[in-house]
Steps between C-alpha positions, in 0.01 A plus 500: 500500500594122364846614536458607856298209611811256326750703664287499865505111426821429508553729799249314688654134369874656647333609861307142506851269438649764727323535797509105520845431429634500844250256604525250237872481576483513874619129576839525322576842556441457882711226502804694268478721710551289848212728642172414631102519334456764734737707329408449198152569650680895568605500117169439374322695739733825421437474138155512611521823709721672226242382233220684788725816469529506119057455514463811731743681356457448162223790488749784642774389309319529165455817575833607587683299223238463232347219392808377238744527695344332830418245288799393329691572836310257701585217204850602527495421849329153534706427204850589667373335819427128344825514308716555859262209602605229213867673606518284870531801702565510849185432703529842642487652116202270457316624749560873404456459164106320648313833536687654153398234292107505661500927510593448055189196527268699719519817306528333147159319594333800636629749212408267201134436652452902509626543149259239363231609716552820449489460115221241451247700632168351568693153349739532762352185700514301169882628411592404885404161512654422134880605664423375877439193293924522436566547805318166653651348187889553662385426870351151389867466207730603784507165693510291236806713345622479847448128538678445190841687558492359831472129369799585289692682784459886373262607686660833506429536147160549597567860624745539157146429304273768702831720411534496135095511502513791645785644272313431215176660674721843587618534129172433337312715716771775443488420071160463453307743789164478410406866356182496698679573812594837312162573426326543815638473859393184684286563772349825336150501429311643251211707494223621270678603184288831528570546819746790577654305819751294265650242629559438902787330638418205771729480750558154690544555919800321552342159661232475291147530603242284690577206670769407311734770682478259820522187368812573361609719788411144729713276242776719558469488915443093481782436309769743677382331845507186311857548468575637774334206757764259301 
């Protein structure tokens, strides 16, 4: 379980640096780019909607794929997609590669928080708050890292940072998978050890439950006729 909680850590530290990057760097990549705040407005706000994909579909796809290799597969991605970034791509690749690099954030988030909430049991509040504590930790880092580079004029090494981080995230996950994943599926729940029922398998709807399901369903509409009214 320490091993997990390390491991969903450092995940959460990559996501936090990650999902601020493009902000913290706005000013000079705007201006690199000759294009306007509103556009880089559209950048931000894709990575947003891809990262609301990876959340809802993170459930589905577990299932289909398995937890492993959704897991590591969603690193790969964000990875690949803040290496193009420190690359100066075209603005056109930078906007494409938006919703790839927040589907690998959005699923990475909501994966990791089901595997350690899943395997803490009635701790799982306690073993949350220790790695959401990581991933404040790189949202508060990220513009000071990004003030930094920029002050030296490589700002783009900002996205080469979340990058490697995330590299080094993929290959320890993959090296050292904690072997309490392999011990009892994540979102199972167990019953009276008497009991002849076993174990039953909990099954996420798609959007979630609750209220949540339209909040995020109303983020999504505000921010594609957000874009759109520009």
């Amino acid at each position: 379980m320490i091993r997990l909680i390390w491991l969903g850590c450092l995940a959460y530290l990559t996501v936090g640096l990650g999902q601020l990057v493009v902000g913290a760097v706005m000013e000079p990549m705007v201006g690199a780019y000759g294009v306007q705040y509103g556009d880089g407005g559209q950048l931000v706000m894709n990575q947003f909607l891809g990262g609301l994909a990876g959340t809802l579909l993170a459930p589905w796809l577990m299932r289909m794929l398995g937890r492993r290799a959704l897991l590591l597969g969603a690193m790969t991605l964000m990875a690949a997609a803040e290496i193009v970034y420190a690359l100066a791509p075209p603005w056109g690749a930078m906007l494409v590669l938006g919703p790839v690099a927040g589907f690998g954030f959005g699923v990475t988030e909501t994966v990791v928080g089901s595997f350690i909430i899943g395997s803490a049991g009635e701790r799982g509040n306690v073993a949350m708050s220790r790695v959401e504590v990581s991933f404040g930790v790189g949202a508060l880092l990220m513009p000071f890292v990004g003030a930094l580079l920029i002050d030296i004029d490589r700002w783009r090494l900002a996205f080469g940072v979340v990058g490697v981080l995330a590299v080094i995230t993929v290959v320890l996950w993959a090296s050292l998978w904690p072997t309490i994943l392999n011990a009892a599926p994540v979102g199972a729940t167990q019953v009276d050890a008497h009991s002849k029922k076993g174990r039953a398998s909990v099954r996420l709807p798609l959007l979630g439950t609750g209220p949540a399901r339209w909040v995020l369903l109303a983020c999504a509409v505000f921010f594609s006729s957000t874009s759109a009214s520009r």
